[in-house]
Structure formats: C-alpha cells, structure tokens
GUGUTOR-861490 format. One line per 8 residues: their letters; for each residue x, y, z of C-alpha. Coordinates in nm, 2 decimals, padded with zeros to 4 digits. Layout:
! residues N
A) X,Y,Z; ...
//
This chain:
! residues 265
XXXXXXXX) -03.32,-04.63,-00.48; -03.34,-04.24,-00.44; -03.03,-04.13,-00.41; -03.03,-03.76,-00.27; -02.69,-03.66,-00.44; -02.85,-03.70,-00.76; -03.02,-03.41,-00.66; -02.73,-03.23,-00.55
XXXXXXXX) -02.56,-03.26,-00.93; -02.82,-03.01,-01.07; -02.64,-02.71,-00.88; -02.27,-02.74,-00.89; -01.99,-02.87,-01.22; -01.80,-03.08,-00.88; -01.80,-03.47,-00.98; -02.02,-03.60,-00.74
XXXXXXXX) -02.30,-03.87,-00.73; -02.11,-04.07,-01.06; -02.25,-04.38,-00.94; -02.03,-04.71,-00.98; -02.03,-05.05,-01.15; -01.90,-05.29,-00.96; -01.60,-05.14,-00.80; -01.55,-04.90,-01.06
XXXXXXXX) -01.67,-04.59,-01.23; -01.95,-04.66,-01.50; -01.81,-04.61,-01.79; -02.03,-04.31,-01.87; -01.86,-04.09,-01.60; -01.49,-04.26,-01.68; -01.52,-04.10,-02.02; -01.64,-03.81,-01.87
XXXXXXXX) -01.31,-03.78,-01.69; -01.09,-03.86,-01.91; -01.25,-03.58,-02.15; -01.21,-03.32,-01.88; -00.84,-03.43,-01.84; -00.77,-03.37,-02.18; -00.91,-03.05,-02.25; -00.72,-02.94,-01.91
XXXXXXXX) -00.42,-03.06,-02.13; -00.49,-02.87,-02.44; -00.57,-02.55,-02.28; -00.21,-02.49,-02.12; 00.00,-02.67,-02.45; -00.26,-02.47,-02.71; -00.03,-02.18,-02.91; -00.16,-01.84,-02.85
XXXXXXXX) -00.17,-01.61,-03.16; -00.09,-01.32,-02.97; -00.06,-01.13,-03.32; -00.41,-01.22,-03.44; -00.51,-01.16,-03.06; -00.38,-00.80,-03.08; -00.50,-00.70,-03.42; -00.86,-00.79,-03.28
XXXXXXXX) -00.79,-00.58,-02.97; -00.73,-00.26,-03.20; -01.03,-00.34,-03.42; -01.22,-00.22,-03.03; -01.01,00.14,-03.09; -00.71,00.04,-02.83; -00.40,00.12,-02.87; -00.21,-00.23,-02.81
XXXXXXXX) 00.18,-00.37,-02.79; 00.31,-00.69,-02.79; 00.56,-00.71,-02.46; 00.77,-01.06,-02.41; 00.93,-01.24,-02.11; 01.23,-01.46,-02.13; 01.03,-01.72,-02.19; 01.09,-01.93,-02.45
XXXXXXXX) 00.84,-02.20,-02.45; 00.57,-02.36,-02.28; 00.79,-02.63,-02.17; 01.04,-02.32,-02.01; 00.73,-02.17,-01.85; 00.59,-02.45,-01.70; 00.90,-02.55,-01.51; 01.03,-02.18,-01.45
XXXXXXXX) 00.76,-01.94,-01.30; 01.01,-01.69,-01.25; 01.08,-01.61,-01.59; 00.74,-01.55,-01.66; 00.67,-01.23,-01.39; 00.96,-01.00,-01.56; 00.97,-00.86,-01.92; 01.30,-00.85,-02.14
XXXXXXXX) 01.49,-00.55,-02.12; 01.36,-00.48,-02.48; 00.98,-00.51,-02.35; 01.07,-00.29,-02.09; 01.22,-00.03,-02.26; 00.96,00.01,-02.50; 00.71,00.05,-02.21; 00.91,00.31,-02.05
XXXXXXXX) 00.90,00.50,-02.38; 00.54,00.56,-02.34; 00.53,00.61,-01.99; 00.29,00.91,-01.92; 00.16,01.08,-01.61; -00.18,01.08,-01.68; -00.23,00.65,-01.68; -00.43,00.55,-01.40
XXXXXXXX) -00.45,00.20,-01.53; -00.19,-00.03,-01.72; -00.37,-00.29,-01.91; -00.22,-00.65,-01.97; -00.36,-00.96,-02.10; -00.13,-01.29,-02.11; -00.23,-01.64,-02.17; -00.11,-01.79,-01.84
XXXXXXXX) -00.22,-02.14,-01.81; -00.49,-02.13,-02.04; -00.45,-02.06,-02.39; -00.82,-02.15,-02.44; -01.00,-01.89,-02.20; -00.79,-01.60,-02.35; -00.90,-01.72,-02.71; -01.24,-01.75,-02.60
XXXXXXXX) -01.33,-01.48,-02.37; -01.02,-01.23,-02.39; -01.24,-01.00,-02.66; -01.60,-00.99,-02.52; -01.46,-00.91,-02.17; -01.15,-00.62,-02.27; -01.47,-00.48,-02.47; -01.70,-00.44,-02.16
XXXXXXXX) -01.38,-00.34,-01.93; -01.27,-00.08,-02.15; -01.62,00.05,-02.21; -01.68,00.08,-01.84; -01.31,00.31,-01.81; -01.41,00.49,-02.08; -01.73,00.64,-01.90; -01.57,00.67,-01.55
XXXXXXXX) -01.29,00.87,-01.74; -01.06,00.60,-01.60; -00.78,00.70,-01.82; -00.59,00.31,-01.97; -00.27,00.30,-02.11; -00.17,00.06,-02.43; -00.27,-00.22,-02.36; -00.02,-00.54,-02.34
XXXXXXXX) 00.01,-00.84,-02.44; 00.27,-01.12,-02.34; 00.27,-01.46,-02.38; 00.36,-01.70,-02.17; 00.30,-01.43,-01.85; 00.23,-01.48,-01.50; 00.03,-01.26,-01.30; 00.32,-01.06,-01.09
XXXXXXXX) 00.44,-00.97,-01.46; 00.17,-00.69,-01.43; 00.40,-00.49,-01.15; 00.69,-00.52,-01.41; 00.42,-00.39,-01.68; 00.27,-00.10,-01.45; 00.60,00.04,-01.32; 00.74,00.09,-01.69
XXXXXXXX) 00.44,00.26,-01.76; 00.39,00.48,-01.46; 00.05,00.37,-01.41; -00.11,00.42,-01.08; -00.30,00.05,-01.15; -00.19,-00.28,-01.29; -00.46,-00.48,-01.44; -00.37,-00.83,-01.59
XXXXXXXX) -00.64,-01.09,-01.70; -00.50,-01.43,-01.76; -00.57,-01.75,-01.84; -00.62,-01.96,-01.52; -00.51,-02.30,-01.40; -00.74,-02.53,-01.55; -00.95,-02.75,-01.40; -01.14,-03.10,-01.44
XXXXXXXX) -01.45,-02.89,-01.46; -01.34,-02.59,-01.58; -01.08,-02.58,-01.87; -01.15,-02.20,-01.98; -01.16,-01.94,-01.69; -00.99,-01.63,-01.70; -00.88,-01.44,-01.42; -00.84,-01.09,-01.31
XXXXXXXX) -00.56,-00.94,-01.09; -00.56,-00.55,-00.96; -00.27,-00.41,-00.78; -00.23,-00.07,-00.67; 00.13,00.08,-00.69; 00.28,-00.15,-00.92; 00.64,-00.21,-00.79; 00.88,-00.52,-00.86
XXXXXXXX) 00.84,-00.71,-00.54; 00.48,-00.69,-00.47; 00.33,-01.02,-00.33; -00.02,-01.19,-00.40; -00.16,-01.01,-00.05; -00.13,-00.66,-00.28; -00.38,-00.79,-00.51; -00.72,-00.82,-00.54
XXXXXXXX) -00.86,-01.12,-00.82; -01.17,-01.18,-00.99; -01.19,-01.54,-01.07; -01.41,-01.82,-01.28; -01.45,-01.51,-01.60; -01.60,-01.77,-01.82; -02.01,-01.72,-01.93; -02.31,-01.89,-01.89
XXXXXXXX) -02.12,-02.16,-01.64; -01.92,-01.87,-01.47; -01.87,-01.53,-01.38; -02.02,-01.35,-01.72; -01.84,-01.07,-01.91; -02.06,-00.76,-01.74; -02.03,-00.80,-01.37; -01.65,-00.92,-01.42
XXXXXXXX) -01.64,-00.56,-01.57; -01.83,-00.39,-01.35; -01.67,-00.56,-01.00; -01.27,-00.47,-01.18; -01.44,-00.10,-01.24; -01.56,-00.07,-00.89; -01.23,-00.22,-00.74; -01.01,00.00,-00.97
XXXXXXXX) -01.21,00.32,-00.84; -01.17,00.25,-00.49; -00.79,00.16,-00.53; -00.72,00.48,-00.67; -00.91,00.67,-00.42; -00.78,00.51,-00.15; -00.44,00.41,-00.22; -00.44,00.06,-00.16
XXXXXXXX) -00.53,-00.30,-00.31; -00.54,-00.65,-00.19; -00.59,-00.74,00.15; -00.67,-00.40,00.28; -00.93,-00.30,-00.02; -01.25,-00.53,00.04; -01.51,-00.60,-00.19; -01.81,-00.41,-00.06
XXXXXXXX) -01.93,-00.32,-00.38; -02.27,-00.51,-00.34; -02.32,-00.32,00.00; -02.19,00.00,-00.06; -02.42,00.01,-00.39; -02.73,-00.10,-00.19; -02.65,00.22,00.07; -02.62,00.48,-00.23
XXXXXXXX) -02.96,00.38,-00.35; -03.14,00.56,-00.63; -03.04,00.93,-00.52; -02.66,00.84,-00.50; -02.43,01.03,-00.58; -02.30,00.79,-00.87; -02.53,00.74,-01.15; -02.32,00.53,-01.29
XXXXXXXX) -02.20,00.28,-01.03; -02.64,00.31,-00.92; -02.69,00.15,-01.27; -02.46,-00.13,-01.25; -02.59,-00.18,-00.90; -02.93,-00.21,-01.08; -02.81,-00.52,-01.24; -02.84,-00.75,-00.96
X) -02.44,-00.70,-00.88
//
C-alpha cells in the first residue's frame, strides 16, 4: 500500500511513518531509537576540554579567558541550574579587571547541555561571528569560556566586563533527532536578573541538517547592530532582518548588510 507519510519523511528529521511489526516497532526503527537516545546521553556526560577549546580560539587571533561557575560537576549541574548562571568571585574579578568602555559585545561560549555541538561547531562558527564584528567595527571583548554554564551566566559575564551586549553560544538540550545544536543568546544591558524575555536566541547552529555557520553569523551580526542602536533585545527587538534587507535593496545604505542580504538570508 502507498502510504503518503512515507512521503512526508523526505522533508523533516521528526520520527514519523516508522512503520510496525506486529504491534511493535520494526526492529530497523527500534535501533534507530535507541541510537538517538544514546548519543542524546553522551552529548550532555561528554568532558569538555575547555583548555584545548581555548588554545584553538586564540589560534583565530582572539584574545580568550577561561571563567568558572561553582559548578563542580556534571552531576551538580544537572540537578542545580542555579549554579551554573553565576561565575565565582575569582571569575568575576578577573573579568572586572579588563572591563573597558569601549566593549560593545562580551563574548562567551559554554558547553551547556551539549558537549558535542561545542566540540563540533564552536570553531567554524566563533570564526564567521568574529569575522563579521570585525568588519562592522563591532568592537568584542575576550572572549570566555565556562564550562558547565547556562545561558543567564552571560548577564554575569557582560556586567563584569562593561559590555553593552552579552553573547553566549551554548550547547543545547539534545534531542532524539538532534544531538549537536548549538544555540545563540543576545541580551542587551547585561544585568543580574534579566529574564529569558530580554533575549533574543538563534537556535538548531548545526550544518548541513541545521542552521549553517554563515547565516547564524550574519542573523547574531544583524541582531547585535540593532540592539545597540536601539537599546533593547528580546521581546521588543524582532527579527526583520529578511524584510528590512529586501527594503534597502542594492543602493542601501549598508553595503555590507546588502551583501549578506544577497545570500538568500
């Protein structure tokens, strides 16, 4: 029999259309499952080598510091969230030392829940982002790594550094279909006590299934630019970047933003 969601399977990762045998799975899509399940696993237990991870970082020509939370382990910061949005008051110190007036964004990368998407995509994508900056004269501070961080650990991280932006990519909650994503939270004002509804988020970073590496860049440049100009992230910034690109045209007055327009954004 032709079975339309067969069809259907071609254009999403979703477990649909898996058939059955007898009153079960086949055996083909239990496998299936069970392999999904435990790469989910591995990607939040996995170590990070957040020193390796860093050298690499300064191999691109950034300046980079290691930053820690209270956190222990990844037992610690699965069952306490908490401790992974603040730094220790060594961490915090050290940022405040290099606090400077002229950082319009503060930089951090963290593991999160997915040691496997920083380790995979962390490079290719802090290479584009910092490219991007770099020819907006978008001026980034050190960048920071932290393991075991969660994403409100980037208002701790901006604040100490005076920064007018917090960026953070981090490792995202795996899924059955997707064990590898990273994500990408902006907040404007960096302040202890900011809530999710201050940020903006690019999600699914993780090429050829996902978002790839250029357009992540390019959306987090767009965002950060408009954030800055107009004081504000989150719920009150949308994303019109598609629009607002296709109304500037050729003869805008941003070359720049008119290329990446260009690129099917």
């Amino acid at each position: 029999m032709n079975d339309p969601w067969h069809t259907l399977r071609r254009f999403t990762q979703a477990r649909i259309a898996l058939g059955r045998a007898g009153h079960a799975l086949p055996t083909g899509a239990l496998l299936e499952f069970q392999l999904a399940h435990a790469l989910a696993r591995d990607a939040v237990h996995l170590p990070w080598d957040v020193d390796a991870c860093a050298e690499r970082i300064r191999g691109l020509g950034a300046e980079c510091l290691i930053v820690e939370t209270p956190v222990a382990d990844r037992v610690t910061y699965l069952r306490r969230p908490d401790l992974g949005r603040v730094l220790t008051e060594a961490s915090r110190a050290l940022l405040q030392s290099c606090a400077a007036a002229d950082i319009d964004v503060a930089l951090a990368l963290t593991n999160g829940l997915s040691s496997s998407a920083v380790e995979r995509h962390a490079l290719p994508l802090l290479r584009e982002i910092l490219g991007l900056y770099q020819s907006q004269g978008i001026r980034v501070g050190p960048i920071c790594l932290a393991a075991n961080g969660r994403v409100a650990l980037s208002d701790e991280i901006g604040a100490a550094l005076d920064a007018q932006v917090a960026v953070i990519v981090v490792g995202e909650r795996p899924g059955l279909s997707a064990a590898d994503s990273l994500g990408i939270y902006l907040t404007y004002a960096p302040r202890s006590g900011n809530t999710d509804a201050q940020r903006n988020c690019i999600s699914n970073i993780r090429p050829p299934e996902g978002l790839d590496y250029p357009d992540a860049a390019a959306k987090l440049l767009y965002l950060t630019r408009e954030a800055i100009r107009r004081k504000l992230s989150g719920v009150e910034l949308k994303d019109d970047m598609d629009v607002k690109l296709a109304g500037e045209g050729s003869g805008g007055g941003d070359a720049a933003l008119g290329a990446i327009g260009a690129d099917g954004l």
